[in-house]
N, C-alpha and C positions, 0 to 999 in steps of 0.2 A: 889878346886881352880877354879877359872872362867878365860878364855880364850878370849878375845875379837881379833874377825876375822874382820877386816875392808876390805871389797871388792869395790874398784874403778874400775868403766868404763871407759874404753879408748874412748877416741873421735878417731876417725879415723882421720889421717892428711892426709894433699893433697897429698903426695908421694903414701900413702898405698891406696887413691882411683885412682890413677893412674893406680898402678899395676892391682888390682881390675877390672880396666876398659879394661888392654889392655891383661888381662887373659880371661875374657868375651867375647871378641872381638877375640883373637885367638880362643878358645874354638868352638864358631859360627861361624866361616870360615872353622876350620878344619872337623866339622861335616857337613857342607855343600857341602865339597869335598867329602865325603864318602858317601851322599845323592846323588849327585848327579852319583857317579858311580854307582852304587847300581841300580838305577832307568835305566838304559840299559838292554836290552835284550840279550839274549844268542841264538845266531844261530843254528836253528835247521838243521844244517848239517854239513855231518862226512867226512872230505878229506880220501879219502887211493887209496893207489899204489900198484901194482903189479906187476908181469912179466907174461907173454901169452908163453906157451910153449908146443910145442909138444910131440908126445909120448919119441922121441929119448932125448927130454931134451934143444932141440934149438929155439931160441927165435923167435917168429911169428912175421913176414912182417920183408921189411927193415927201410933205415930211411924213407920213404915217409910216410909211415904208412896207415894203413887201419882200413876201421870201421866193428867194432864186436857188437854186441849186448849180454850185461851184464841183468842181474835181482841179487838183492842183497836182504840178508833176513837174518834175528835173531831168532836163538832157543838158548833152554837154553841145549841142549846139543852140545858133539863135532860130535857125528855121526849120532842120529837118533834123535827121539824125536817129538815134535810138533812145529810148528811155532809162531813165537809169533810178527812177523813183521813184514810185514805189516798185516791185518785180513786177505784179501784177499790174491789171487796169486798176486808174484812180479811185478812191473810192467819190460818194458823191453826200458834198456836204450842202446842208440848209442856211445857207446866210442871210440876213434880212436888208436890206437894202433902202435906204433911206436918203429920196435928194439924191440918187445917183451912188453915194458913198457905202462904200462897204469894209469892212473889218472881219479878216479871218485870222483864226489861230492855224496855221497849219500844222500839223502834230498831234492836234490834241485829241486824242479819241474819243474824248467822252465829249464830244463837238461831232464825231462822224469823220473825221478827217484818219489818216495812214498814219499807224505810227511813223517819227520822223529819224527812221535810224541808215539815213545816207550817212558814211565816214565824210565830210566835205575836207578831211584831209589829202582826199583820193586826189582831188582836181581842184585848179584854184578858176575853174571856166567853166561856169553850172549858168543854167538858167533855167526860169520859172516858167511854166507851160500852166497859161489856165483857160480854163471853161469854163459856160457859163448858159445856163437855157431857163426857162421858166419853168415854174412849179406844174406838174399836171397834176388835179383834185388833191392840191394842197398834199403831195409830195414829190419826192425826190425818185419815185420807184420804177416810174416809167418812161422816163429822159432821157433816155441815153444812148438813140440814136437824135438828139436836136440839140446837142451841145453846138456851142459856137465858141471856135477856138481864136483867143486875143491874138494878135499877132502883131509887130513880133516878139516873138519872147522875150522877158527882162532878164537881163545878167543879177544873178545873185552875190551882193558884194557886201563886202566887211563892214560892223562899225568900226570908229578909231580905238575902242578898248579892246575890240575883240583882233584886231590887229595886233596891238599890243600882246596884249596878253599867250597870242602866237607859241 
């Protein structure tokens, strides 16, 4: 027995080129929004906080606070091992210290700090190597054999966006 298949083509009507038009029209706004975040840059530098404390366990300066001089640095181990950030030695930055607490930008040059161009794609087991000694005549220039190194080193770990965002 023979079968005859009849196939018509639809004409598109002017509803379905509407839709058509304003799915195209969403589609290329919405991809433009994700183009254009996308196309920003990611600051190469790392906020962290601290407390400065003595041997007895009590926190360094009052509220006035005072400047210390840090050097901060990346190995891939917690206690010994090699360096891996910056090539050379740290460089040595002026933080001020107040109540124990301190806040540094690491990266940020125009702070004194190294630029912060470790790839942390390299390794997902970095940790933070710091230092920390007093000011001699109010600077940083002649410190650097009386650093005192934190121990032990902190593991440098993810936020949850920056996991994400992976």
């Amino acid at each position: 027995q023979k079968i005859n298949v009849k196939i018509k083509l639809l004409k598109p009507n002017f509803s379905s080129k509407i839709f058509l038009g304003i799915f195209l029209a969403f589609f290329a706004f919405s991809s433009s929004i994700f183009l254009a975040y996308s196309a920003n840059g990611v600051p190469l530098i790392n906020s962290h906080q601290g407390r400065l404390l003595d041997s007895s366990g009590n926190t360094l300066d009052g509220s006035s606070g005072t400047n210390y001089c840090f050097r901060f640095s990346i190995w891939y181990a917690s206690s010994s091992g090699a360096i891996i950030w910056p090539s050379a030695n740290p460089s040595n930055m002026t933080i001020n210290v107040k109540s124990g607490i301190y806040n540094s930008l690491i990266g940020d040059t125009s702070a004194g700090s190294d630029s912060l161009d470790y790839n942390f794609e390299d390794s997902d087991t970095n940790f933070l190597n710091i230092e920390a000694a007093a000011q001699v005549s109010g600077s940083c220039s002649g410190v650097s054999s009386t650093f005192e190194i934190f121990t032990p080193r902190q593991r440098i770990s993810s936020a949850p966006y920056a996991i994400n965002a992976g």
